[in-house]
N, C-alpha and C positions, 0 to 999 in steps of 0.2 A: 174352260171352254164348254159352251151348251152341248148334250148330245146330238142334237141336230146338224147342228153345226159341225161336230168332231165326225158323224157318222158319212154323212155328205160328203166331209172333206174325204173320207179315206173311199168312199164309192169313187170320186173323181181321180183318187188316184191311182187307185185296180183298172181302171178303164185304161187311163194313158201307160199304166207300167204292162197291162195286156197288150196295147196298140206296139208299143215300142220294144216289146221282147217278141213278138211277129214278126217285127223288123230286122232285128238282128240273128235272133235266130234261125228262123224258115223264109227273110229276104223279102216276106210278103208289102206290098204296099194298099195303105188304104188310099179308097179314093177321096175324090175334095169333100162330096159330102160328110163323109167318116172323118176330117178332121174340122170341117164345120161341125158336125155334134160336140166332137171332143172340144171343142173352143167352147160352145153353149154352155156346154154340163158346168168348162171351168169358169164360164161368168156367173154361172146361178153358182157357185160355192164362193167366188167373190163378192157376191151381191149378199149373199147369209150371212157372211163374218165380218160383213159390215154395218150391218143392220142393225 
């Protein structure tokens, strides 16, 4: 896997495992736009490891 690509992937995935341990742990909710980002980030890391 390129670094790019491997580095991005793991950015996108610190993002959602920060989103989702907010959630469980301290109940917190994001709003629509915060999971509109997180959806973005994870198309541009699908759109890299496809390219």
């Amino acid at each position: 896997m390129d670094l790019a690509i491997a580095y991005a992937l793991w950015g996108a995935i610190g993002i959602l495992g920060t989103a989702l341990g907010a959630r469980v742990l301290y109940k917190q909710k994001l709003k629509p736009i915060g999971w509109a980002g997180i959806a973005i980030v994870s198309a541009a890391v699908v759109t890299l490891s496809t390219v």
